[in-house]
C-alpha positions as CSV (number, residue, x, y, z in Angstrom):
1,X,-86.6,174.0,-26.1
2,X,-83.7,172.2,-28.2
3,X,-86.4,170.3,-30.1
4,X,-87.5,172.6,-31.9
5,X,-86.6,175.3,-34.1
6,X,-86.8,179.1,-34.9
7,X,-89.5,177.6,-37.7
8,X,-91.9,176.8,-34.4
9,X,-91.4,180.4,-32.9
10,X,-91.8,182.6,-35.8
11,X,-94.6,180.7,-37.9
12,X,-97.6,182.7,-38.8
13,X,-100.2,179.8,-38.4
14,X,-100.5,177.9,-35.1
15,X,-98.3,175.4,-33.6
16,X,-98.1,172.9,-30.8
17,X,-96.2,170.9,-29.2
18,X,-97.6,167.8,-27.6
19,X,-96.0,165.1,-25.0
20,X,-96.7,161.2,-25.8
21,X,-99.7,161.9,-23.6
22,X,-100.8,164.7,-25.5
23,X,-100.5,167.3,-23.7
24,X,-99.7,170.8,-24.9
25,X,-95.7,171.5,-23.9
26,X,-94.9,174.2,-26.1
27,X,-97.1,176.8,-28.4
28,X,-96.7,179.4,-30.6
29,X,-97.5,182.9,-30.9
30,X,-99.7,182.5,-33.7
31,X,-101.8,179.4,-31.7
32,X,-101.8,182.4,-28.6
33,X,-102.9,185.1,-31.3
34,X,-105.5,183.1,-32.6
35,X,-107.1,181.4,-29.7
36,X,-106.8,184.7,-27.7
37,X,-105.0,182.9,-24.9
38,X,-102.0,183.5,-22.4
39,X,-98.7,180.8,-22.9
40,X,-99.9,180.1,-18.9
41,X,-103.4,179.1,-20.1
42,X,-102.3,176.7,-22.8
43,X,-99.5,174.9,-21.5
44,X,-100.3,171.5,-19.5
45,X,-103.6,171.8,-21.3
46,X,-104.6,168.0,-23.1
47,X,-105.1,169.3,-26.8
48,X,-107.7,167.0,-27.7
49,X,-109.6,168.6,-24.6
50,X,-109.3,172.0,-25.2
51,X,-108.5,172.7,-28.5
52,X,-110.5,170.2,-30.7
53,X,-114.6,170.4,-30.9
54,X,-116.4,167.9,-29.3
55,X,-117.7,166.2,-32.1
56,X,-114.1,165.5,-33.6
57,X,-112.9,164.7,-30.6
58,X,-112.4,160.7,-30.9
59,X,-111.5,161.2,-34.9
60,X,-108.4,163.8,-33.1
61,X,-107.6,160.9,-30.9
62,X,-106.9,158.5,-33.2
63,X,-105.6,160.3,-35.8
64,X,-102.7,161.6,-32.4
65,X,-102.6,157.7,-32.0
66,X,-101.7,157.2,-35.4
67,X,-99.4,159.5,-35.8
68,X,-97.4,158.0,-32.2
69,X,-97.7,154.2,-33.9
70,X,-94.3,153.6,-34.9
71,X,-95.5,151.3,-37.3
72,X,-97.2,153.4,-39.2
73,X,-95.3,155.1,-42.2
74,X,-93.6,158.1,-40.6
75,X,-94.9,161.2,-43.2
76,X,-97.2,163.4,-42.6
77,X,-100.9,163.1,-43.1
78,X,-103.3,165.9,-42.6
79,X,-106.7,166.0,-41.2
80,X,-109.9,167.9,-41.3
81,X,-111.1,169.1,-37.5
82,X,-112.9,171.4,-36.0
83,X,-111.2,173.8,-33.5
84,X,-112.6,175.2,-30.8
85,X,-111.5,178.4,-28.9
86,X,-111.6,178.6,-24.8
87,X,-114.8,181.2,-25.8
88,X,-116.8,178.8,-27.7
89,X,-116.0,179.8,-31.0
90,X,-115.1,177.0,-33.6
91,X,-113.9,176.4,-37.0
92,X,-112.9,174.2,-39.6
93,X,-109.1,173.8,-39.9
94,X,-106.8,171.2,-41.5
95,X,-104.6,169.7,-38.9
96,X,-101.8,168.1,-39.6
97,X,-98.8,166.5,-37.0
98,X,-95.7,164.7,-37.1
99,X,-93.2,163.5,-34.1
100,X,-90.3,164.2,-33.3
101,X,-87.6,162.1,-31.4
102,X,-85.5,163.9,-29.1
103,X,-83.1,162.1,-26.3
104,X,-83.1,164.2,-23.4
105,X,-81.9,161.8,-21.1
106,X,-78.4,162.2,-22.4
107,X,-76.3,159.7,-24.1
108,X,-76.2,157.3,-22.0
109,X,-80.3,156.7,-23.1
110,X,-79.8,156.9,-26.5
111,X,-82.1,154.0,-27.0
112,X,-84.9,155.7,-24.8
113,X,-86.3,158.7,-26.9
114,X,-89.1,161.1,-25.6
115,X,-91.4,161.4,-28.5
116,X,-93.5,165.0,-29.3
117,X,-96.1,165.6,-31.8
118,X,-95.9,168.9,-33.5
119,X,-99.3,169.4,-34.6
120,X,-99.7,172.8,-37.2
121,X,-103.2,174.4,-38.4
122,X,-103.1,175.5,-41.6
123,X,-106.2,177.3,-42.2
124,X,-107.6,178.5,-38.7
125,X,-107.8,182.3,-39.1
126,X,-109.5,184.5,-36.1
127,X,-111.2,187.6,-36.9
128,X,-110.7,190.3,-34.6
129,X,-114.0,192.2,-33.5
């Protein structure tokens, strides 16, 4: 899509893009690579659901919340969570998500603006068997 950039498509760590709800819109080949999963299998997916591990999965909630609070200070803070692949296998990553403001609806809404997080992992590397 128009909100985002050749950066999105041709990054070599994993990238998502999330709706206000969450849920993943767009991905990355590297995010397919390393989870080992079709753009079909991804896509509609909640992120918190199926990408983060259980145990991190109200800390990745907030820290989504945060990062959608327009009062909060609009940089970009990284996090520590565990990432889980659709095969069980997990791993420690550093997270880290911004939004961006797009206005889809045309001109005419340029005071209504569809919000999506980008969130990008760093430091999850898969190791082929």
């Amino acid at each position: 899509g128009l909100w985002r950039g050749h950066w999105f498509a041709s990054a070599t760590v994993p990238f998502w893009g999330l709706d206000s709800k969450g849920q993943v819109i767009d991905i990355n080949n590297a995010a397919l690579d390393a989870f080992e999963l079709t753009r079909e299998q991804a896509l509609g997916q909640n992120w918190t659901q199926f990408f983060v591990a259980d145990g991190d999965f109200q800390k990745a909630i907030d820290y989504l919340g945060d990062r959608l609070d327009e009062t909060s200070p609009h940089n970009q803070i990284s996090m520590p969570l565990t990432l889980k692949a659709p095969n069980g296998d997990s791993q420690p990553c550093v997270v880290t998500a911004w939004v961006v403001r797009t206005h889809e609806g045309g001109e005419s809404d340029s005071h209504r603006a569809t919000f999506r997080t980008v969130a990008r992992c760093s430091t999850f590397c898969r190791t082929r068997r």
